[in-house]
Structures are given as C-alpha cells and as structure tokens.
C-alpha positions in Angstrom: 19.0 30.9 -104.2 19.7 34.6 -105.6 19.1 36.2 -102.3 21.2 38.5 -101.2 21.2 39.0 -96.7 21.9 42.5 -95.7 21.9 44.3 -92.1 20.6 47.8 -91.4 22.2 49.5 -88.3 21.3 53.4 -86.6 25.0 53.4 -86.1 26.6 56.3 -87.9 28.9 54.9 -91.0 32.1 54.3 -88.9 30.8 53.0 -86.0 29.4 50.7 -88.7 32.5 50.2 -90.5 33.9 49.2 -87.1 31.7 46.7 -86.2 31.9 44.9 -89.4 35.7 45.0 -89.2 35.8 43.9 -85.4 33.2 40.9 -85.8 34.3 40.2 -89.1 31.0 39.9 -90.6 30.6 38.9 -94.4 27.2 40.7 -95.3 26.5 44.0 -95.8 25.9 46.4 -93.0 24.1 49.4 -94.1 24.3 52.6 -91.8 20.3 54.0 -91.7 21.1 57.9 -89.8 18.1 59.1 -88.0 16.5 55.5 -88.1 14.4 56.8 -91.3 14.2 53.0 -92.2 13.6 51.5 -88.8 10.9 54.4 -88.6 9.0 53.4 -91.8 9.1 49.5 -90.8 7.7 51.0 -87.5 10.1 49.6 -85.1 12.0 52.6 -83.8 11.1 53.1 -79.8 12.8 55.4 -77.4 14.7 54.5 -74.8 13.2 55.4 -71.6 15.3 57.8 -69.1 16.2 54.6 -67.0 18.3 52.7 -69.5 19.9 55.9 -70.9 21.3 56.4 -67.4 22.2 52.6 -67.4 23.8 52.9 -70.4 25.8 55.8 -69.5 26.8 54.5 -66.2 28.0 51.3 -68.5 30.1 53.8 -70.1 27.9 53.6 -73.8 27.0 56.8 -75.2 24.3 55.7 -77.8 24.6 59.2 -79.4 28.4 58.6 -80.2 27.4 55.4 -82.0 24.3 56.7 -83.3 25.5 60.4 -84.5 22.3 61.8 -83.1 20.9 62.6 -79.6 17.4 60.8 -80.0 18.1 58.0 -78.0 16.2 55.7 -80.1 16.4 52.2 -81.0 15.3 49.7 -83.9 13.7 46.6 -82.5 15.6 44.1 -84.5 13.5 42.7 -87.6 13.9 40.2 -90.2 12.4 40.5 -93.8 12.3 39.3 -96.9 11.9 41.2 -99.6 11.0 40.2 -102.9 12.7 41.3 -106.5 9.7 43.0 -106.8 10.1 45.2 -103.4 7.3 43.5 -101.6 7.5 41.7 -98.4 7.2 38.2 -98.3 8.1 37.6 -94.8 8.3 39.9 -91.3 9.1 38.8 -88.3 9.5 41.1 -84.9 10.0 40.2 -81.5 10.1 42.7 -78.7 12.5 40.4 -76.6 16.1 40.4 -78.8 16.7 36.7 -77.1 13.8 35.3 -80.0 14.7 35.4 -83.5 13.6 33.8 -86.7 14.6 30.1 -87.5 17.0 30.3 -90.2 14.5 27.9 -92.1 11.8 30.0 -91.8 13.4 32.2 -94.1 14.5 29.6 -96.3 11.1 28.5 -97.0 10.1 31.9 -98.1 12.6 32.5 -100.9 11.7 29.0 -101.9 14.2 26.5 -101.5 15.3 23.9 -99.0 19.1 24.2 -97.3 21.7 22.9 -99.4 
C-alpha cells in the first residue's frame, strides 16, 4: 500500500537502538529527545511523584532511558499521515491496554488486508 509504519520513542538513541535490537523489531524506531514531538501532538504528561518513586523502587530510572530529568511520558498514539503531511487518522487512549484495530488503519490508507 506505499505506507511506510514507523515508531517514535523519548528514549535517548541507544536505549532506542537497544530495544529494537532486543525485541527485534522490523520498523523504524525514531529517538524524539525532550519529547518535542510527543509535545506538539499534545500527548506528553508528567509523571506524578508516586510512580517516579515506583519506578525507582522497580529499579527504572526513566532519566537513564530518557537522557533527561523531566520525568515525562508520551501517551502512546497512532497516526496516519498522508504524503501530503496531513493527518488522516488519530487515535489516543489514556489506558495503554486499548489500541487501534489494525483495520482501522487499513481503511484509512485505503486498501483492504491482503
């Protein structure tokens, strides 16, 4: 179908690199520093001082992953993106359990599974 699927992470470039090495993905992973693109899709929240503790005591230092000391997060997103830049499709869920259907997406570049 032309379409190309591509993941944006706040992980620093290695941590990246890491990940797609350890969970052997075959898409690209692109590292976004600072969440500047998770920021301008408005999804970025901070963690609240709770789950930072949690996380620590569960031995995960999101600054070491995230090379900065914000202690923010992306919500994860789906969207498609047209050849001409514009969005054809968003979809955001505040609990990471729901995601899009895979058909969902499908239908928006057009096409029916193969």
């Amino acid at each position: 179908m032309g379409a190309s699927l591509i993941a944006v992470s706040p992980q620093s470039p290695d941590k990246t690199q890491a990940t797609l090495l350890k969970n052997f993905l075959q898409y690209e992973v692109l590292s976004d520093l600072g969440n500047e693109v998770g920021r301008r899709y408005g999804l970025v929240y901070r963690l609240p001082d709770w789950v930072r503790q949690l996380y620590i005591s569960l031995g995960v230092n999101l600054p070491d992953f995230n090379a900065d000391q914000s202690w923010e997060l992306p919500l994860a997103g789906t969207f498609v993106i047209g050849r001409d830049r514009r969005v054809i499709l968003s979809y955001v869920d505040s609990d990471p359990r729901k995601r899009l259907e895979p058909q969902a997406i499908l239908d928006a570049l057009g096409g029916k599974p193969a």
